[in-house]
N, C-alpha and C positions, 0 to 999 in steps of 0.2 A: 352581128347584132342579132339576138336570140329572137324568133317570130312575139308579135306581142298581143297580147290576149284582150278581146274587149271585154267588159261587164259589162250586163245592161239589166234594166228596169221594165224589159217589156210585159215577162207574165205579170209583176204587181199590178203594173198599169192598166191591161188588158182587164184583170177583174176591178180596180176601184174605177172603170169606166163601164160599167153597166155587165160587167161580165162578157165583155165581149170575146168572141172565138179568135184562133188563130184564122179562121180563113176568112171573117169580117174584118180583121185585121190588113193581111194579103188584100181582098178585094179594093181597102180602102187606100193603098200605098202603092197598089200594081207589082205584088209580086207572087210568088205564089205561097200555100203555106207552108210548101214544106222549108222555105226558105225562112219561114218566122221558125218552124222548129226548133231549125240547126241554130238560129238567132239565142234562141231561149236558152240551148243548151250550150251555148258559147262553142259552137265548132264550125261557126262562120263568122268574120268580121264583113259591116255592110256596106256600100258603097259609099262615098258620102251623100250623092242625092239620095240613096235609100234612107240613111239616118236621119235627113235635115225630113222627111218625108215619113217618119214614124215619129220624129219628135214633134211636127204639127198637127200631126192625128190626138195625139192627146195636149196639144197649147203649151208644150215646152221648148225649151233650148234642148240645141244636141245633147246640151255635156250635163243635161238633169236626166237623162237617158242612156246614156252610153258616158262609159269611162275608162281608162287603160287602167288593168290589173297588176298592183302593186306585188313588193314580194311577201307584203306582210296579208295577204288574204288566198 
């Protein structure tokens, strides 16, 4: 089974919440930022407490956050 790719929603998010940084981001979920980077840039999938714990930072569901990449995108 081929590795499978997340999307996520975090930079949109991070700016329509006040413009928040990667590393107020990090501080707010306990991790660091280079780990939001790799996040942004899709060359890290996150743990599930990491997910359930960036999707509460901004009042969503995991899966309004994170999504498995289809082959059509």
């Amino acid at each position: 089974m081929p590795k499978a790719e997340i999307q996520n929603e975090i930079r949109r998010l991070r700016f329509q919440h006040g413009e928040m940084t990667q590393q107020q981001l990090a501080d707010k979920v306990g991790c660091t930022r280079q780990t939001i980077v790799l996040l942004e840039h899709r060359r890290y999938a996150p743990s599930l407490a990491l997910a359930m714990r960036i999707a509460a930072t901004f009042s969503l569901k995991v899966d309004d956050v994170f999504r498995l990449a289809s082959d059509n995108d």
